[in-house]
N, C-alpha and C positions, 0 to 999 in steps of 0.2 A: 479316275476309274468310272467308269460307264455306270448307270444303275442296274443295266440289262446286264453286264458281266459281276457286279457287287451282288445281285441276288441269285445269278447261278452258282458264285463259294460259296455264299450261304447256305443252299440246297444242298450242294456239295457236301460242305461238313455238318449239315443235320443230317447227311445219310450215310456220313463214316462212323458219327457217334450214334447210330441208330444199329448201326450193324456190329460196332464193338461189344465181345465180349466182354459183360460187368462182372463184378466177385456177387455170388447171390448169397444171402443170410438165411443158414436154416434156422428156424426160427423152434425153441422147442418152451418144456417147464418141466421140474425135480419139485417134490417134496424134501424138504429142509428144514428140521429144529420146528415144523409146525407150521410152517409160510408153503407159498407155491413159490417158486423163484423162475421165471421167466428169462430166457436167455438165448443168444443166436451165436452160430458159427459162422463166418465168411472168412474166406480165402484158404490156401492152404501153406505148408512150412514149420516152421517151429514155432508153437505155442505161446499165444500172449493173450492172459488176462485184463480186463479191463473194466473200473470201476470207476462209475461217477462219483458224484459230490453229493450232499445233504440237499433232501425236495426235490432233486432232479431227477433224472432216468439215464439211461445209453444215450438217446439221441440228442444229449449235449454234450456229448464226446464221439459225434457222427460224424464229425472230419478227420479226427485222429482214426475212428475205426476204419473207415474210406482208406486211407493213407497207408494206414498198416497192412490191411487184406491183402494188398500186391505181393508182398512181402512174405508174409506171414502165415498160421492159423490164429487168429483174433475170435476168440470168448470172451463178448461182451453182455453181462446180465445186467438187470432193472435189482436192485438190490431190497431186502425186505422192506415190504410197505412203500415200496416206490416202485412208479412208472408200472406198468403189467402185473409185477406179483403182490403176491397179499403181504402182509404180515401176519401175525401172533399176538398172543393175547400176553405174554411178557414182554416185558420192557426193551425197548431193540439196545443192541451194544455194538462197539464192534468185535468184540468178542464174538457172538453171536453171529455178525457179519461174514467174520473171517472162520468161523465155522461152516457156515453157507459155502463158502469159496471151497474148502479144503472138500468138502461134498461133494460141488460140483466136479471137481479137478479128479474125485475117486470115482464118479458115476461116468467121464468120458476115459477113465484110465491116462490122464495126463502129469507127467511129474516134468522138472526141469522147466518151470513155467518162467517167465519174464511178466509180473505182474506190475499194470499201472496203475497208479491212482491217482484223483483230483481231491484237495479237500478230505472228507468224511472218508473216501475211497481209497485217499494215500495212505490215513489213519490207519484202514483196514487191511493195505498191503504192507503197513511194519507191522502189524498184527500175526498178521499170517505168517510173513516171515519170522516171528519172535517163536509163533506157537505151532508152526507145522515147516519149520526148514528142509523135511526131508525135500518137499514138492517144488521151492522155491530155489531158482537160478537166480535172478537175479531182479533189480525192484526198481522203479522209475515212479518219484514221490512228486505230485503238483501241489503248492500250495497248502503243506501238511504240518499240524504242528504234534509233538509228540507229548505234549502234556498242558491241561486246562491253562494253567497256570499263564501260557502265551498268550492269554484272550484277556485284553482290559475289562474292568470292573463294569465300565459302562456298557460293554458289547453284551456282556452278560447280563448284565439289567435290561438291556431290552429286548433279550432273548427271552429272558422267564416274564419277564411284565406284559408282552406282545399280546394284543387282541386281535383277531380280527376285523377287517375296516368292512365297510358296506362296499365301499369299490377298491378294488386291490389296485396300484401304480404297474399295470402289466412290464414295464421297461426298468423295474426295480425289484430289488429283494424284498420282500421271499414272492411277487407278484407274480416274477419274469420267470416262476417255475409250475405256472396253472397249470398250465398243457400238459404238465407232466403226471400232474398227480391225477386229473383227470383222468388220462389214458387208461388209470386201472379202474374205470367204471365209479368213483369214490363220488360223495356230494361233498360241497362248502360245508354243509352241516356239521362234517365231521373234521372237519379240516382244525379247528382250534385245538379237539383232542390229540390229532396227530402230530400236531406241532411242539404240542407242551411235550409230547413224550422224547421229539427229538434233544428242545431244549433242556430236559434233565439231562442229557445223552451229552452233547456240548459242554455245560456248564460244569460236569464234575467228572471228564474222562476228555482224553485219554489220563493216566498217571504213569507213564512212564521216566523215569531216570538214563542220562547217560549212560550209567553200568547196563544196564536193561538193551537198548539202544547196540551198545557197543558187541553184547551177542549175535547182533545180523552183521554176520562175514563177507556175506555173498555182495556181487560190487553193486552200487547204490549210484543212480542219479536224482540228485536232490535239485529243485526247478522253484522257482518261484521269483513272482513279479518285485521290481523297487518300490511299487505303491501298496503291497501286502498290508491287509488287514494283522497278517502276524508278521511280529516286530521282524527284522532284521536278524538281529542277533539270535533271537530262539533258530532260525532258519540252519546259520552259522555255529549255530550249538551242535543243532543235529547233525550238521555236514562233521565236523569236529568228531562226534561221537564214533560215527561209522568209519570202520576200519577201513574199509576199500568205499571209497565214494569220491563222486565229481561232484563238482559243486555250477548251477548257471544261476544268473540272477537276470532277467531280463528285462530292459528298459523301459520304463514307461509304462508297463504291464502292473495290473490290480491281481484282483483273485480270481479274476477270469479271464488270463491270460491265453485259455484255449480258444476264445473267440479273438483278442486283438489282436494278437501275434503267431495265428496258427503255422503261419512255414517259417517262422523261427525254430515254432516249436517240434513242430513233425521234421526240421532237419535234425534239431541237436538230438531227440528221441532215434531215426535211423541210424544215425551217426553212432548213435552209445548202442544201437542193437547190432551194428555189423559187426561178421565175426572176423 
């Protein structure tokens, strides 16, 4: 192929994808439990929740949102104290969290939701499902443990011991989530305070029980990588507990399996959303 016909496809497809319709995010904020909570709409369809992980924001679950909008309606919010919204001057939970949710879901009039979560946010979406089922269809859990107890002794020691460094490892935990916390106007200053609050938040919740667990009916896909930070078996617990659930495990995947394997993962998630 010529260069003189290799650089006219190119022009070519910068001016198909230039002229394709994209899904646009209205981007809005609710008052909630004392936070502002910051949140966008894109695409349209049947309703789906979406909630990142702890220190993150939305925009690291911005290829599942991308993926879904085709599809779907996707509400995806910056959850309290992260990314765009504030927090509150009480101690964050996901109690608290999946209060924020069941808000937002009454302030756009949405019930029958298919909520996801990452982490902190899966937490949050068996929350909601335990404590507000009317709203909840059904739940897709990444990398979620449902009680402390799954997190070794040493993960948690270095959770409550963490200081602050002078240069953060940006391509590492808790580094590789600066941009995030930034985005809500926040300084380093405050950053140690914020953190400590999460790791009480970690280190002594969730407490849920199987029996606990076994009350969300609605069908459940439960997700998580072979190199999980949480064991295996707690994984295998939760799948066990929930009465309607599929169980993936997938390969070679850590706790941040939405960036290694995202079209493993945006296939098995469409696949468990078609009706």
């Amino acid at each position: 192929m010529s260069k003189t016909i290799s650089s006219l496809l190119k022009s070519a497809l910068f001016l198909v994808i230039a002229i394709s319709p994209l899904a646009s995010a209205a981007a809005d904020t609710f008052q909630s439990n004392g936070a502002t909570i910051d949140f966008e709409i894109t695409g349209t369809g049947k309703p789906v929740f979406i909630l990142h992980g702890g220190l993150a924001s939305r925009e690291d679950l911005r290829a599942l949102i991308n993926h879904l909008s085709k599809t779907h309606k996707v509400v995806a919010l910056d959850t309290r104290g992260h990314g765009k919204s504030t927090g509150a001057d009480q101690p964050i939970s996901y109690m608290l969290m999946a209060s924020d949710v069941n808000n937002l879901a009454t302030r756009l009039s949405l019930t029958d939701l298919t909520v996801i979560g990452q982490s902190d946010g899966g937490i949050t979406a068996l929350t909601v499902a335990l404590n507000y089922p009317n709203i909840v269809k059904q739940l897709i859990v990444l990398g979620a443990n449902f009680n402390h107890a799954a997190l070794p002794e040493s993960g948690k020691n270095y959770l409550r011991n963490f200081k602050v460094p002078k240069e953060f490892d940006r391509a590492q935990f808790p580094g590789m989530y600066l941009d995030d916390y930034f985005a809500g106007g926040r300084t380093i200053q405050n950053y140690q305070r914020w953190f400590d609050k999460l790791a009480i938040m970690w280190t002594t919740s969730p407490n849920y029980s199987t029996v606990d667990i076994a009350q969300i009916i609605v069908p459940v896909l439960v997700i998580n990588g072979d190199r999980q930070d949480i064991p295996l078996a707690h994984t295998v617990t939760l799948y066990n507990a929930l009465p309607s659930a599929q169980l993936l495990i997938v390969p070679g995947a850590t706790h941040f399996l939405q960036h290694e394997k995202p079209e493993m993962l945006h296939r098995a998630i469409s696949e468990f959303l078609a009706p």
